[in-house]
C-alpha positions in Angstrom: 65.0 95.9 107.6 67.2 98.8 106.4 70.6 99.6 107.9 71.9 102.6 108.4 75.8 102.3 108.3 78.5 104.3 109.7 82.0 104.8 110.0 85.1 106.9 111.1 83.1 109.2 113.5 86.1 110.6 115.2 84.6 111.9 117.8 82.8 114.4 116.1 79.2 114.6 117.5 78.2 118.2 115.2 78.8 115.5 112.0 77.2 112.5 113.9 74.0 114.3 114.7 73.5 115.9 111.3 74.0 112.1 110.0 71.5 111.1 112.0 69.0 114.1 111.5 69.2 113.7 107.9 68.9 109.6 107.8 65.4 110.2 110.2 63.0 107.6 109.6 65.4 105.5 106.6 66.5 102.8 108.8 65.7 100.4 111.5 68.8 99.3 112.9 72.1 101.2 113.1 76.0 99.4 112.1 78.8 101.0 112.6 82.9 99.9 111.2 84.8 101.6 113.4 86.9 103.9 114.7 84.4 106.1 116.9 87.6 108.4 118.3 90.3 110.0 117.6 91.0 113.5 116.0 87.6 114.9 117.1 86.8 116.7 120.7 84.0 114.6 122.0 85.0 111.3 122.0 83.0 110.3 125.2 79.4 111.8 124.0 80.0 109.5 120.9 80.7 106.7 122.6 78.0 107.6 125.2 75.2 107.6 121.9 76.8 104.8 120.4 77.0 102.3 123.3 72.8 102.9 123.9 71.7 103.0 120.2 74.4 100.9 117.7 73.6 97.3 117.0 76.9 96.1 116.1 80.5 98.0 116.1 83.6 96.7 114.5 87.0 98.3 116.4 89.1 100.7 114.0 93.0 101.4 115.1 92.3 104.8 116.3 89.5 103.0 118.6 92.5 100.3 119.7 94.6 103.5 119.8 93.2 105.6 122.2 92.4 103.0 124.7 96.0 101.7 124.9 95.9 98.9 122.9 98.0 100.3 119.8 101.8 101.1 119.5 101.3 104.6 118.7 104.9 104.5 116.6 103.3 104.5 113.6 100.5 107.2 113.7 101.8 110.6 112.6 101.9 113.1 114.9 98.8 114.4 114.6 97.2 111.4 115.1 99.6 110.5 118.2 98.7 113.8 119.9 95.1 113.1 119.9 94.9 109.7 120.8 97.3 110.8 123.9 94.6 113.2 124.6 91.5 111.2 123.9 93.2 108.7 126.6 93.4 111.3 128.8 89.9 112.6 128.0 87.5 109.3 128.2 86.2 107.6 131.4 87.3 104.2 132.2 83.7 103.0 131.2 84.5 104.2 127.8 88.0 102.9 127.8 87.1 99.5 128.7 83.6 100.0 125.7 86.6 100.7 123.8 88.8 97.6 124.5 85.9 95.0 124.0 84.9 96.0 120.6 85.4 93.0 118.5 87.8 92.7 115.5 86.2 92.7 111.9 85.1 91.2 110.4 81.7 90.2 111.8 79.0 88.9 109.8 74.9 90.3 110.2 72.3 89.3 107.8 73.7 87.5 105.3 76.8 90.2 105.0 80.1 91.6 106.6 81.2 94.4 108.5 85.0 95.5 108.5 87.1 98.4 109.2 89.8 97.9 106.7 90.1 94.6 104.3 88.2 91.9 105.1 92.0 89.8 105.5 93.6 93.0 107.6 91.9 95.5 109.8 94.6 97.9 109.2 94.8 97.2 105.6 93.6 100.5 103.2 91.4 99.8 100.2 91.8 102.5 98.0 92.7 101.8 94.5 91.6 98.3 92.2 95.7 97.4 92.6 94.6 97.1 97.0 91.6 94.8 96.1 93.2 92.5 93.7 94.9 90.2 95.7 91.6 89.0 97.9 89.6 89.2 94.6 89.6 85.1 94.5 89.4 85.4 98.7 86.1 87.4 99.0 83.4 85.4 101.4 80.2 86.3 101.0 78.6 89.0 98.1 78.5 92.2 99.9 81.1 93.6 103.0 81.1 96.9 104.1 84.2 98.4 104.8 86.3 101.9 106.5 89.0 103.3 106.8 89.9 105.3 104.3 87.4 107.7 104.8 86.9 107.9 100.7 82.7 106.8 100.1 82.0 104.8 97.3 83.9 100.7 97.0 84.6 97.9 94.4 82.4 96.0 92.2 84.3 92.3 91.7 83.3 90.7 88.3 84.9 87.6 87.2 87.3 89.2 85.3 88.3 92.3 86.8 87.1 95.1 89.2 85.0 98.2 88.9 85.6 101.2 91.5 81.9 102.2 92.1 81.1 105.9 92.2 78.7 107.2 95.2 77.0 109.4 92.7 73.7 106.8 92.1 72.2 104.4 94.1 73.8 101.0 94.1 71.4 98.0 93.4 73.3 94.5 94.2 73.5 91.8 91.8 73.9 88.6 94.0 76.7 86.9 91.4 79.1 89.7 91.9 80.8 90.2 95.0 81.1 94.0 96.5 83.1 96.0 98.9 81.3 99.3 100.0 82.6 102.2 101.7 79.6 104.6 103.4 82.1 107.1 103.9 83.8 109.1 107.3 81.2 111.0 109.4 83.1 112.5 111.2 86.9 112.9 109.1 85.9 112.4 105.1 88.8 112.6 102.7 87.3 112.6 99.0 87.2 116.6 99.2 83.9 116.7 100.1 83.4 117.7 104.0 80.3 117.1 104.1 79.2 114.4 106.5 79.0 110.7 104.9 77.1 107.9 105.5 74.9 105.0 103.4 71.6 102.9 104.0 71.3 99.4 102.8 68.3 97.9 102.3 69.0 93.8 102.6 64.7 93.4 100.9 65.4 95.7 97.7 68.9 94.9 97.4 70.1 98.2 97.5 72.8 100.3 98.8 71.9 104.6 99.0 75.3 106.8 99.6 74.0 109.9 101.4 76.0 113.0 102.4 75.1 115.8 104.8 75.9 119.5 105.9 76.8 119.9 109.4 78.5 122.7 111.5 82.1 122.0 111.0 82.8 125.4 112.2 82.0 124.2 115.8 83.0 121.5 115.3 86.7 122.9 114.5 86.2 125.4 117.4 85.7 122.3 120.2 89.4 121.3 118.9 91.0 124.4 118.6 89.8 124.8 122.5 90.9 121.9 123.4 94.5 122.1 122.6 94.3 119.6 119.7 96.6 119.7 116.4 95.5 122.4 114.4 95.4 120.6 111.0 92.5 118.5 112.6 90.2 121.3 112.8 91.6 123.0 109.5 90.8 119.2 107.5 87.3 119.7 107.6 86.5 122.4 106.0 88.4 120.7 103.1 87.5 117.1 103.2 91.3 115.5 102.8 
């Protein structure tokens, strides 16, 4: 039964679709880490699609964020603006979708799902020096993990850790223990806008990193027009 896995849509249903276009016919059931708004301009259509067709969602901080649940204090002030307008945008049917999304990290099939560390939701992953202090902590071999918006993950090996490039397909060798990132859809920061995503494939063992095209120039035009920060509509056509 392959998975299609998602994360860090951020409301941004041009991305979303052309993920979903492009991974036609690869999967049977879809995951999802987190984070579903915030930043993006249609934060209730993407909750809409993922409410009837996700399997399993783990809550992200923007998702806690722009239902009320987060301090906004610490978000910049891009972030702050559009989770102050996302609250302000969504139903209460989508509010409440968003408060009842369960913490990370939740285990299917044999493997996890997170939206930062596996110890800390809110924690980043993003160099060896973040992983090594849960490298004797890890539960089972493979977690799948968000947040950063940066595809690819770690590799742990008995004696150290390998950063794993999304270049090649990834084929999972049960001793090891691994921490994969599919990527933003929606908000990707590796300087690659394109559209991010990965399949795993629980019978062969293997993970597939897959990236996409998609419109970001209407995408960028719904937030212009909606009076959100600039730089969120400027980011993707740059990927950071």
């Amino acid at each position: 039964m392959p998975y299609l896995i998602l994360s860090d849509i951020h409301s941004n249903l041009e991305a979303l679709t052309a993920a979903l276009a492009d991974a036609q016919g690869r999967y049977d059931k879809i995951l999802c880490l987190g984070d579903l708004v915030g930043y993006g301009a249609d934060p209730e259509l993407v909750v809409d699609w993922t409410r009837e067709n996700v399997a399993t969602v783990v809550r992200g901080n923007h998702d806690r964020a722009c239902c009320g649940l987060e301090d906004l204090e610490l978000f910049n002030p891009a972030a702050r603006l559009s989770a102050i307008w996302t609250r302000r945008a969504i139903s209460d049917e989508t509010r409440l979708y968003l408060e009842q999304l369960p913490q990370g990290p939740l285990t299917i099939d044999g493997f996890d799902l997170a939206h930062g560390s596996p110890f800390d939701e809110d924690e980043y992953l993003v160099n060896i020096s973040d992983v090594m202090p849960h490298k004797s902590h890890l539960g089972p071999t493979l977690t799948f993990f968000g947040h950063t918006h940066v595809q690819g993950g770690f590799m742990v090996l008995p004696r150290g850790i390998r950063q794993i490039s999304p270049e090649a397909p990834l084929e999972i060798d049960p001793q090891y223990k691994y921490l994969i990132n599919p990527g933003s859809v929606g908000q990707p920061r590796d300087r690659d806008p394109r559209a991010a995503y990965a399949i795993y494939t629980p019978e062969t063992q293997t993970v597939e990193y897959r990236r996409v095209d998609y419109d970001i120039p209407a995408a960028a035009t719904k937030i212009m027009t909606a009076g959100l920060p600039q730089i969120l509509a400027a980011r993707l056509f740059e990927g950071v």
